[in-house]
C-alpha positions in Angstrom: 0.0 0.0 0.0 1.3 3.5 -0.5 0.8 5.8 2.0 0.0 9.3 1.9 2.7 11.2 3.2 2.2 13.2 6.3 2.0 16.9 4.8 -1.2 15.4 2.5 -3.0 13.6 5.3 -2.5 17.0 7.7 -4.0 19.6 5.6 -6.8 17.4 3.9 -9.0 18.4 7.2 -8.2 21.9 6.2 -9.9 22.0 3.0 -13.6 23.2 3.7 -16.0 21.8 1.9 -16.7 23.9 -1.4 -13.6 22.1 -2.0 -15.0 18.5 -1.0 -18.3 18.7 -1.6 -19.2 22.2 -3.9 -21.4 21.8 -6.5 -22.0 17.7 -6.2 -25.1 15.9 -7.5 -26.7 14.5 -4.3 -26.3 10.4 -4.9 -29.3 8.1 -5.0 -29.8 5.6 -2.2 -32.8 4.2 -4.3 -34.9 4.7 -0.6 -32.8 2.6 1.2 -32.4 4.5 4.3 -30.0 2.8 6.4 -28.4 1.5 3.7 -24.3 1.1 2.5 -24.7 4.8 1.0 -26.2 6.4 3.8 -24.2 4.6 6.3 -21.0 5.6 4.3 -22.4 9.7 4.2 -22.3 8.8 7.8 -19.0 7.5 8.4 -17.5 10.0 6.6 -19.3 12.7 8.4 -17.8 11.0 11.6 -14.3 11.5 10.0 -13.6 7.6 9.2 -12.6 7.7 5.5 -11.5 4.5 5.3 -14.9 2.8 6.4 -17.0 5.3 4.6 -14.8 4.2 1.1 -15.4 0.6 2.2 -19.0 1.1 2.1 -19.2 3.6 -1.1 -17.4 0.2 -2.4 -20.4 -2.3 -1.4 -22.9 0.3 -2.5 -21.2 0.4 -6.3 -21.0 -3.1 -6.4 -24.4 -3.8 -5.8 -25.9 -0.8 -8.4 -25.6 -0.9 -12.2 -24.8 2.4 -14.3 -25.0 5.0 -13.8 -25.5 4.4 -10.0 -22.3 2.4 -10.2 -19.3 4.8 -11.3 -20.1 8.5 -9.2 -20.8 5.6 -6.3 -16.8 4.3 -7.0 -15.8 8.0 -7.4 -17.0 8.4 -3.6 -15.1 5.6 -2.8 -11.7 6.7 -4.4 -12.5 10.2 -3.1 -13.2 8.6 0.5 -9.6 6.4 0.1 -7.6 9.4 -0.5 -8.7 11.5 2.6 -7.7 8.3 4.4 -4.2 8.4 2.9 -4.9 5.0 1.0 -3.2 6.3 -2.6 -3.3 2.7 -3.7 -6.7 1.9 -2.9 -8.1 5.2 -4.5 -6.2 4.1 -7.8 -8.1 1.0 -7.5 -11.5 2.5 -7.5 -10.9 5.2 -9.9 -10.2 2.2 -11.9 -13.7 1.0 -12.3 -15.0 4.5 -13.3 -16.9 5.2 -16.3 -16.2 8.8 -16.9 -19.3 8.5 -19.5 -21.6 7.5 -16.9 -20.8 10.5 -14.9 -22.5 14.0 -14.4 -21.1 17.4 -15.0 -20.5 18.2 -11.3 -18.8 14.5 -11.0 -16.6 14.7 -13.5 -15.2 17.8 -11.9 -15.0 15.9 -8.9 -13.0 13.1 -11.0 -10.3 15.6 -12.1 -9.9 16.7 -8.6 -9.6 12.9 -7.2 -7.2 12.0 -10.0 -5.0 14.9 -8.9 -5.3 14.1 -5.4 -4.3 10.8 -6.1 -1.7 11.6 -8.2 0.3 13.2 -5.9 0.3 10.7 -2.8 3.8 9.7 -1.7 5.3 12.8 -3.2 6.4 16.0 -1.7 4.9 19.2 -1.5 7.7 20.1 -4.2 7.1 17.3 -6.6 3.9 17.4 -6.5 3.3 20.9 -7.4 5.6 19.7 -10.3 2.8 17.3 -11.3 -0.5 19.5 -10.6 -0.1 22.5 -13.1 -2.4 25.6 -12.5 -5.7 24.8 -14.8 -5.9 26.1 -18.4 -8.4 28.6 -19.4 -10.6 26.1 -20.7 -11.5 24.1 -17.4 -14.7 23.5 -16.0 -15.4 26.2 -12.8 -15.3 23.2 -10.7 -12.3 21.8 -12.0 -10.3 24.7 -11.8 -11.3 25.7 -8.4 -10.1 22.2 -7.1 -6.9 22.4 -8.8 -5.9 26.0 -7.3 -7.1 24.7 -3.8 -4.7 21.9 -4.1 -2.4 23.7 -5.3 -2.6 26.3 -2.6 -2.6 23.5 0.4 0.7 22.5 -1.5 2.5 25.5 -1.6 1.3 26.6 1.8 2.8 23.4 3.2 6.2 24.1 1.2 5.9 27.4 3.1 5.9 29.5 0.5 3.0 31.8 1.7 2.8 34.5 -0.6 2.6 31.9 -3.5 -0.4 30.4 -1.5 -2.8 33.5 -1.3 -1.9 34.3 -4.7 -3.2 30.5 -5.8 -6.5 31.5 -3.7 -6.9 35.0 -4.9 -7.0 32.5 -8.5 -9.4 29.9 -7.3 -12.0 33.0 -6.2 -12.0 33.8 -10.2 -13.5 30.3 -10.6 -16.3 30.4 -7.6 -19.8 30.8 -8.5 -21.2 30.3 -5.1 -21.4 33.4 -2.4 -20.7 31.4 0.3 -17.9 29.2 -1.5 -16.1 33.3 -2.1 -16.5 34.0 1.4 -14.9 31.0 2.7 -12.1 31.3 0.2 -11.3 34.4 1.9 -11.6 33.6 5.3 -9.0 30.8 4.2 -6.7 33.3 2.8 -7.2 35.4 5.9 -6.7 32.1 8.1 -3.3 31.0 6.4 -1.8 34.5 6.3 -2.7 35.3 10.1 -0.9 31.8 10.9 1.8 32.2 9.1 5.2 33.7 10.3 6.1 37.3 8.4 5.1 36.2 4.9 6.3 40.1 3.8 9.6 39.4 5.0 9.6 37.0 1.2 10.1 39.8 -0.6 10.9 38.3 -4.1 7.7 37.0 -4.2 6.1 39.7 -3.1 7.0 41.8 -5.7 6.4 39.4 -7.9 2.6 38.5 -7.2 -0.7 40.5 -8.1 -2.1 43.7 -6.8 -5.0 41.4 -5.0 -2.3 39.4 -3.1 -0.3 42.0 -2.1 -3.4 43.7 -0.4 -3.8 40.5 1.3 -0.7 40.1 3.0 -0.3 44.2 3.4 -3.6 43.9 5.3 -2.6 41.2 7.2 0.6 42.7 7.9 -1.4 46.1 9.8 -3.7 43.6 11.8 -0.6 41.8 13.2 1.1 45.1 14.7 1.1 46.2 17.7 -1.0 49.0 18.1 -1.3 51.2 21.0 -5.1 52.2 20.1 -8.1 51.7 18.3 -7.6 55.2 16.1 -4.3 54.1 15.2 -5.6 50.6 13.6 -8.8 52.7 12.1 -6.1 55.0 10.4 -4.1 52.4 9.2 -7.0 50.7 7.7 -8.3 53.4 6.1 -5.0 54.1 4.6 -4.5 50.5 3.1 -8.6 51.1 1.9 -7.6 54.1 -0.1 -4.3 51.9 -1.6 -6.7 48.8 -2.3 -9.9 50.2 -2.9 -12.5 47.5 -3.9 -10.4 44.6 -2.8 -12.2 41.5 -1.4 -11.6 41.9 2.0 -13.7 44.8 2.6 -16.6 42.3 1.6 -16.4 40.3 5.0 -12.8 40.7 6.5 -12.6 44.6 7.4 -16.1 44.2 8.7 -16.0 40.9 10.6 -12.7 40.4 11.7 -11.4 44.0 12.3 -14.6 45.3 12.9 -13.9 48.5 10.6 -16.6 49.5 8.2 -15.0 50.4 4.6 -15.4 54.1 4.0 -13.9 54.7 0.5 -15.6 56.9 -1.7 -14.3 54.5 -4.6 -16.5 51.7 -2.8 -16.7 48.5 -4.8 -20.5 48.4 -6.4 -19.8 52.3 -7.6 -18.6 51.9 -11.0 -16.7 53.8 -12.7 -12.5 54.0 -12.6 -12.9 53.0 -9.2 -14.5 49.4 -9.5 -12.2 47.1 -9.0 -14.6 44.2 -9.4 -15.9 42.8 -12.5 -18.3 40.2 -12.8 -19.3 37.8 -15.4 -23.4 36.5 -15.6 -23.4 33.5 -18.1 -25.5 30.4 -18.3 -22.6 28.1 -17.5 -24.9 24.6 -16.4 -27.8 22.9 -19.0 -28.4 23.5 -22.5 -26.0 26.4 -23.3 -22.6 26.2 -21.1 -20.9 24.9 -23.9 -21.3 28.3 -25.8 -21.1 30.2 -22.3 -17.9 28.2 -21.3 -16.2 29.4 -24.5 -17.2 33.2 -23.9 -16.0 32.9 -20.1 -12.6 31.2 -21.4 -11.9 34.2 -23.6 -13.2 36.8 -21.1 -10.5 35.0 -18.6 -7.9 35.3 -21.2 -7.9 38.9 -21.4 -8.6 38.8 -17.6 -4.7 37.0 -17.6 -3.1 38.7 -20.8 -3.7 42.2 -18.6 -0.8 43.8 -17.0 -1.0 44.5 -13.1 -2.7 45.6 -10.8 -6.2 43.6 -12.7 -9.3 44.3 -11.2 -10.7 41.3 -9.7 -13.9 38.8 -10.9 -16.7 37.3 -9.8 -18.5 34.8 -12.4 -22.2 33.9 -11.8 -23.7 31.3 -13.4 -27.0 32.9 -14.4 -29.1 29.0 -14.4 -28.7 28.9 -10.7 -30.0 32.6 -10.1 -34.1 33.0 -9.7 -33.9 35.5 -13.1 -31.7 38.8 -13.6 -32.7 40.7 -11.1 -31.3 37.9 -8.5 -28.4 37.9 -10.2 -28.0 41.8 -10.6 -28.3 41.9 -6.5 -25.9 39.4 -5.6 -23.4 41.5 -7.7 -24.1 44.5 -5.8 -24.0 42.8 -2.5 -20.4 41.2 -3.8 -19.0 44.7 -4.5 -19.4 44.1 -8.3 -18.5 47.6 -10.2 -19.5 46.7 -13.7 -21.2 43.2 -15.0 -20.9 41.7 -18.1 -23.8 39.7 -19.3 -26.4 38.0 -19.0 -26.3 36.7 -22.4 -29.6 34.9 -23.6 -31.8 37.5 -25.3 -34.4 37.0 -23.3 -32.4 37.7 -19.9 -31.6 41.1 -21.8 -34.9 41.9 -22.2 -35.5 41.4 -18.7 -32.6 43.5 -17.6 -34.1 46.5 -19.5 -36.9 46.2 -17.1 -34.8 46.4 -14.1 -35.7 50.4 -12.6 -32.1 51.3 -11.9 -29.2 49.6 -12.3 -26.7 50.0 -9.4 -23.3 49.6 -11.7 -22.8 49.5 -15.4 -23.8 46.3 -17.1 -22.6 45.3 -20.8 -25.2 42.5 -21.9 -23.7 40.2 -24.2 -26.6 40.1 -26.8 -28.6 42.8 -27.6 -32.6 43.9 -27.0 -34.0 45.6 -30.0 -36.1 48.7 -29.3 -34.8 48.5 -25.6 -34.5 52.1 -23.8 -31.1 53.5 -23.4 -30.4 54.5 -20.3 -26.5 55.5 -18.5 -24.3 52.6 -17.8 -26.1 50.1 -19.9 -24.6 48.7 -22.8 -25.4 45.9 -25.3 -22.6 43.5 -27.1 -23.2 41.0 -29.2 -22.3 38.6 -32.3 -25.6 40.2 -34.1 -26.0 38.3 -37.5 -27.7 41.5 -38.8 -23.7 43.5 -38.2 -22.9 41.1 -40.9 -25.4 41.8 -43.2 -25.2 45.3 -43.1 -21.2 44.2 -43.9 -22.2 42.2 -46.9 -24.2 45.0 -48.4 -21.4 47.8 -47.6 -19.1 45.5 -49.5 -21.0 45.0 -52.0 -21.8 49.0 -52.9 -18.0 49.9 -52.6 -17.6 47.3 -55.2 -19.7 49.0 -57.2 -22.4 46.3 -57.9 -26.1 48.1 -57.2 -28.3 44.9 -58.0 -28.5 42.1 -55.6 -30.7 38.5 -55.1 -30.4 36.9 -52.1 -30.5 33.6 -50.3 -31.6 33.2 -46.8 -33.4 30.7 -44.5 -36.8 29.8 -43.8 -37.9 31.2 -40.4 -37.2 34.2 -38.1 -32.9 34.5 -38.5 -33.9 34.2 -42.2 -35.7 37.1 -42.2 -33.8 39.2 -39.6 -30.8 39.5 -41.5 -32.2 39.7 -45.0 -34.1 42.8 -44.0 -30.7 43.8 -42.6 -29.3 43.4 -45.8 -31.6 45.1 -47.4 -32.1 48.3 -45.4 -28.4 49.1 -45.5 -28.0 47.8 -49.2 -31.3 50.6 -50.2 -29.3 53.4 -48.0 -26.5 52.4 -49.4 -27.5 53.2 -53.1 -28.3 49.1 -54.0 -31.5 47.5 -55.0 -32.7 43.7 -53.6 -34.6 43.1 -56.8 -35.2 39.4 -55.8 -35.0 36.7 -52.9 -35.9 32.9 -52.4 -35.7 31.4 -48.7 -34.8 27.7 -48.7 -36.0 24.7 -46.5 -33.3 24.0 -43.7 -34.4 20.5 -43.6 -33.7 19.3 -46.9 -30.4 18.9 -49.1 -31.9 20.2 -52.6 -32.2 23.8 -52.9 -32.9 23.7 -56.9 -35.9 25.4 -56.5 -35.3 28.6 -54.7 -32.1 28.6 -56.5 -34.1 28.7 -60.5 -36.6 30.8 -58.9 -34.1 33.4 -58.0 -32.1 32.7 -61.1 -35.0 32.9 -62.9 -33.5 29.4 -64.7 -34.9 28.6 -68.0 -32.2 26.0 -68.9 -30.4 25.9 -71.7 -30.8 24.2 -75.1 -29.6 20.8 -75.8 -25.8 21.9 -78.0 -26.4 25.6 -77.2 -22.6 27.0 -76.2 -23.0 27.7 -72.2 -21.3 31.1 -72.8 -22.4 32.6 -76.5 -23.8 35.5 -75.7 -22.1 39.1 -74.8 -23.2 41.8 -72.6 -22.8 45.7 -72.9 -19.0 45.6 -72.0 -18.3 42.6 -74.7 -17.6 40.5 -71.8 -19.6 36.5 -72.1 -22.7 35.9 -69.9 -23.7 32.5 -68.7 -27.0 31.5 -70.8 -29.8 30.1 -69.0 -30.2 32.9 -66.1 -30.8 36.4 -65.0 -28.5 38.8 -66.0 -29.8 41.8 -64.6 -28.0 41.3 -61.0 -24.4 41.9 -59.6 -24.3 39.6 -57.2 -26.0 36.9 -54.7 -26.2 37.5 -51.0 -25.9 34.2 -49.1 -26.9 33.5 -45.3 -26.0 29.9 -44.9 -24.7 27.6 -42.5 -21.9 25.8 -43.5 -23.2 22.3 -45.1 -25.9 24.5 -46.8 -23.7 26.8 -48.0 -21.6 24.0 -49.6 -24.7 22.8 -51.6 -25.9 25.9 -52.7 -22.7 27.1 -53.8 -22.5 23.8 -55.9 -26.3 23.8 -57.0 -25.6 27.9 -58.4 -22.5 26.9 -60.5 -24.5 23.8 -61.9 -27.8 26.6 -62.6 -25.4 28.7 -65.1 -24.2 31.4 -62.0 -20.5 30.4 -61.9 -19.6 34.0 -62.8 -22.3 35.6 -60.6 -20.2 36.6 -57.1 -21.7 35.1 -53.7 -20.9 37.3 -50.5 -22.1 35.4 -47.4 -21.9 36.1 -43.7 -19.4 34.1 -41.4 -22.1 31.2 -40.9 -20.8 30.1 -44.0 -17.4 29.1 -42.5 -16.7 26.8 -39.6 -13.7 28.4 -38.1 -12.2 25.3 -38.3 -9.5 25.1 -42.0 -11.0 21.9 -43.9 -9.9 22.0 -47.5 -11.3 18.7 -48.5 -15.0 19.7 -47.1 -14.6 23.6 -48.2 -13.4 23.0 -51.8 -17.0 23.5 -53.0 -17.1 27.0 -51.4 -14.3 28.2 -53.2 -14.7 32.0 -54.7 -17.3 32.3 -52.4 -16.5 35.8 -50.2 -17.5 36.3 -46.7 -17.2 38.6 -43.9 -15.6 37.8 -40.4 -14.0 38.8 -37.5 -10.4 39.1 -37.2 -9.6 36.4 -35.2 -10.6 34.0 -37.5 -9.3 35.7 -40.6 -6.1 37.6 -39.3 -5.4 36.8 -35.8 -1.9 35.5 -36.9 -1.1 39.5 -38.7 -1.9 40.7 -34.7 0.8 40.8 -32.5 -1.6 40.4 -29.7 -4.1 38.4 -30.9 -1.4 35.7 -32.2 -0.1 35.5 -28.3 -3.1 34.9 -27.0 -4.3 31.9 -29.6 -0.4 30.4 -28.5 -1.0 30.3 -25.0 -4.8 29.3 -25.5 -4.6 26.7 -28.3 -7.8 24.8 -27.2 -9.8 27.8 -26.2 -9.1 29.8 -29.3 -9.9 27.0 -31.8 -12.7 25.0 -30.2 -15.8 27.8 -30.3 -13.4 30.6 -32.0 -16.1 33.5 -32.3 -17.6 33.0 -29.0 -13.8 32.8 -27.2 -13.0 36.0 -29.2 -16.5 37.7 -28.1 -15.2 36.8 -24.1 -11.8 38.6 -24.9 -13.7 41.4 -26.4 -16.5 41.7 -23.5 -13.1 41.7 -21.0 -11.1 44.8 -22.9 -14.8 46.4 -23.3 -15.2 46.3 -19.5 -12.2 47.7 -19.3 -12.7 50.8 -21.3 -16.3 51.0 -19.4 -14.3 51.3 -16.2 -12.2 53.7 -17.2 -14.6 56.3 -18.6 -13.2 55.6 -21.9 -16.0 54.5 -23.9 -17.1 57.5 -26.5 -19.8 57.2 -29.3 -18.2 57.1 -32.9 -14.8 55.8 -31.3 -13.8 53.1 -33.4 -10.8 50.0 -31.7 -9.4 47.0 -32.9 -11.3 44.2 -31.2 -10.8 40.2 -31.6 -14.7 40.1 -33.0 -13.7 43.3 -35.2 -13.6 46.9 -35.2 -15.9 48.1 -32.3 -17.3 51.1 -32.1 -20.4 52.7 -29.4 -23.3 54.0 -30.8 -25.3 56.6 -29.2 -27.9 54.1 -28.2 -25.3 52.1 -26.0 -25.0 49.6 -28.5 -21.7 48.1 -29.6 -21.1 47.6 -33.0 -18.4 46.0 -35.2 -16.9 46.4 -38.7 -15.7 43.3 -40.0 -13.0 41.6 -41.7 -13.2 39.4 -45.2 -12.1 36.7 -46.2 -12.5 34.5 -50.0 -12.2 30.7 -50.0 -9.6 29.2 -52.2 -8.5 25.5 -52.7 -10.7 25.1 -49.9 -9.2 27.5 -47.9 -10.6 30.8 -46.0 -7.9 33.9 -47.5 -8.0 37.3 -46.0 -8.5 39.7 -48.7 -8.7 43.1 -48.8 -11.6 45.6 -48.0 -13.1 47.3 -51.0 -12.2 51.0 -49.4 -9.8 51.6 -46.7 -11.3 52.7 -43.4 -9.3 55.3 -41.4 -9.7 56.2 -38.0 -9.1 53.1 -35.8 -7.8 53.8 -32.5 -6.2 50.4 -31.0 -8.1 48.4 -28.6 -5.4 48.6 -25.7 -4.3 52.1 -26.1 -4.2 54.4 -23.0 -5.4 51.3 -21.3 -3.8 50.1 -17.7 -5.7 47.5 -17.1 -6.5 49.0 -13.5 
């Protein structure tokens, strides 16, 4: 058997139980009270992990899946608070990850790790338990800098410790999970002997951190008086304002009442919390997940001192207005989200926001009001693009391809509002049947296809320039606007080619293109142009956006819009907090050129891109536009 050395088995007690038990689907005892589960809960509640695993085993072995596996998992979890590494191998063994639930896979990741690291030292260890990518789960990641933290705080390196906490409280989505992480912060620093006397890593760790251990440092004088420790306080308050501690530190265990004008909840350039609302459980946290990664990137590309976040996983709030409260009682200065449309329309019915809020979607015919702001991927920016490229080409006469349904229509009257200011015409349009694979007959209505005759030439005829024209079709248009997804766009690409429009150019939105280079599935879209953000078309011609996609590989390439959108929504924030957001202002985003429009909604001009030999090419825009003002400058990230 291999023991778990002496450092593991001491602080495992420590660890409070958003580590242990946060977030944990409640496991089934199929109404057997009394029974190996329940009697296991019990033991472990008593602290005998070694019995309780022992049971959590003869409960699995007596339940099929998908009872069986999160039962083992208990069991592992059970072995390795007992300091049994090897038994804990054992039942991880006999784990079906696939029979497992969100909240216990988490809990597998953390177990593994755990695991992992029995027998080692707090050194090695740490060597084998790297801090958790971007792209981890909230539960995941939380584990991993808690274990992390335990590890460094036995090595003694104190400093190091906090700042792994003041890490994990990014990842928390539970109130009472945040205020335990910084009790534990304020537990580990008030036990520890002088951590300001390590002065290298002092220097070297976050604005956040070094408030921590400053503050600790002022509560561990000597002080002849209460005025003196009052002054004190409110002189690290005014160095620090909106740090966490004045949520439940400075109140409870000093008993001073933060003062600062710059409060935390106020907004403006003295927030120094940002939260983040998204749906991250059920039907959308994969598309949440990807925003929140790239909102966390920018969070970690920024330069010191960073303002700190909360993330609130708007599925486990009553509705918005819960959610718009609990930031305000956690000192949040500015939110970002919600992000569903309808959670957008409710926030425009909240009567008075108490910080600025950037909604990641927008409302249409919502009220503006001060401090609310509305960001989004809006299909409709791209159609408005389409038809702006389209006039500085010159062409005035356009047919169009969209959808059946409610998108459909959305961005074709996009299209053609800005196409008719723009000096164009939509003289014609056909809406084709998601459902099916053959789009012939939108496509030879639009065309208005009459075939051509058996042994008549395909190109005979000239137009007024002596240039050939395809027999068979239309020739009063300049072009075809296409809103496709990508398997459709393939087929109707092929399908206009075949109907005599090989010569006719196609501009499309993005949804044409995957993100994702795949010549072999593409080849049919070749010629085809479409607008997109930069970070799919150029991110490797940005300094800054090509560093970010190399130290976020997976993040950047598995949902690449929505990732860029979260780096966006973070650098937005950012210019929100520092009074730096102006109507008409245009800056280089990842999702395109932003600019603020009078109505508080967020805009963006886009890049483009042509597919050749299968692949997505940037290309360049018809007209040059002036005027850009980079994303990051005059920013400090403070």
């Amino acid at each position: 058997m291999i023991a778990i050395p002496t450092f593991f088995t001491r602080w495992l007690p420590l660890i409070p139980a958003a580590f242990i038990l946060a977030g944990c689907a409640a496991l089934p005892t199929g109404g057997d009270r009394g029974g190996p589960v329940d009697r296991a809960a019990a033991a472990a509640s008593r602290g005998e992990p070694s019995q309780a695993s022992v049971l959590y085993e003869q409960a699995a072995q007596a339940a099929s899946e998908p009872r069986r596996s999160p039962l083992y998992l208990r069991a592992a979890e059970a072995a390795v608070e007992a300091g049994d590494g090897a038994r804990a191998q054992q039942m991880l063994n006999q784990v079906n990850a696939n029979s497992l639930g969100a909240d216990d896979e988490a809990r597998l990741v953390s177990v593994e790790l755990r695991a992992e690291v029995a027998g080692l030292s707090p050194a090695e260890a740490l060597d084998r338990i790297s801090p958790p990518s971007a792209g981890a789960s909230p539960l995941v990641a939380a584990r991993t800098w808690s274990l992390r933290a335990e590890l460094l705080f036995e090595a003694g390196r104190t400093i190091d410790g906090v700042h792994a906490l003041v890490q994990r409280s990014v990842w928390l989505l539970e109130p009472r999970a945040i205020r335990r992480n910084d009790e534990r912060i304020w537990e580990r620093l008030r036990a520890a002997q002088s951590p300001a006397q390590d002065r290298a890593a002092l220097a070297a760790a976050d604005a956040i951190t070094r408030g921590w251990v400053e503050l600790a440092g002022i509560a561990g004088q000597v002080t002849p008086d209460r005025d003196t420790l009052t002054r004190d306080l409110q002189a690290w308050e005014q160095r620090h304002p909106g740090h966490p501690a004045t949520r439940h530190i400075l109140p409870e265990q000093l008993g001073y009442q933060p003062m600062s004008p710059d409060m935390p909840g106020a907004g403006g350039r003295g927030a120094r919390v940002v939260g983040l609302a998204l749906p991250l459980s059920g039907q959308f946290e994969g598309a949440a997940g990807a925003v929140r990664d790239g909102f966390l990137a920018g969070y970690y590309e920024e330069s010191a001192p960073r303002a700190d976040v909360r993330i609130y996983d708007t599925n486990r709030q009553r509705n918005v207005a819960a959610t718009i409260d609990q930031a305000r009682a956690d000192g949040v200065g500015i939110l970002v989200g919600p992000l569903g449309k309808a959670q957008v329309a409710d926030l425009t019915g909240v009567p008075q926001l108490p910080m600025p809020v950037l909604a990641l979607n927008y409302q249409d015919n919502a009220d503006q009001f001060p401090g609310f702001y509305q960001f989004g991927l809006a299909p409709e920016d791209e159609a408005r693009a389409v038809a702006d490229r389209a006039a500085a080409e010159g062409w005035r006469r356009a047919i169009a391809l969209v959808p059946d349904g409610d998108w459909g229509q959305r961005v074709l009257g996009a299209f053609e509002e800005a196409f008719y200011y723009a000096g164009g015409d939509l003289v014609d349009y056909a809406t084709y049947d998601t459902s099916q694979n053959d789009h012939a007959e939108p496509i030879k209505r639009v065309l208005r296809y009459t075939g051509v005759r058996e042994g008549q030439a395909r190109e005979v005829a000239t137009n007024a320039d002596g240039e050939p024209v395809e027999q068979g079709r239309r020739q009063d248009v300049d072009f075809v606007f296409l809103a496709a997804q990508p398997n459709h766009a393939r087929l109707i690409r092929t399908q206009l080619r075949f109907y005599r429009a090989t010569s006719l150019p196609v501009l499309a939105t993005s949804h044409a293109y995957t993100g994702q280079v795949d010549p072999d599935r593409d080849i049919d879209l070749n010629g085809l142009m479409f607008a997109d953000m930069p970070w799919v078309l150029a991110r490797d011609d940005v300094p800054r956006l090509s560093a970010i996609a190399e130290r976020w590989p997976d993040d950047a390439d598995r949902y690449p819009r929505l990732f860029a959108m979260g780096l966006d929504a973070w650098r937005l924030a950012a210019r929100i907090r520092a009074g730096e957001m102006r109507a008409g202002d245009l800056f280089e985003g990842a999702t395109g050129a932003l600019y603020l429009e009078p109505d508080g909604q967020i805009r963006r001009r886009l890049n483009w891109g042509e597919f050749s030999r299968g692949k997505p090419t940037p290309i360049e825009p018809a007209r040059p536009e002036n005027g850009f003002i980079p994303l990051d400058a005059g920013q400090s990230g403070s």
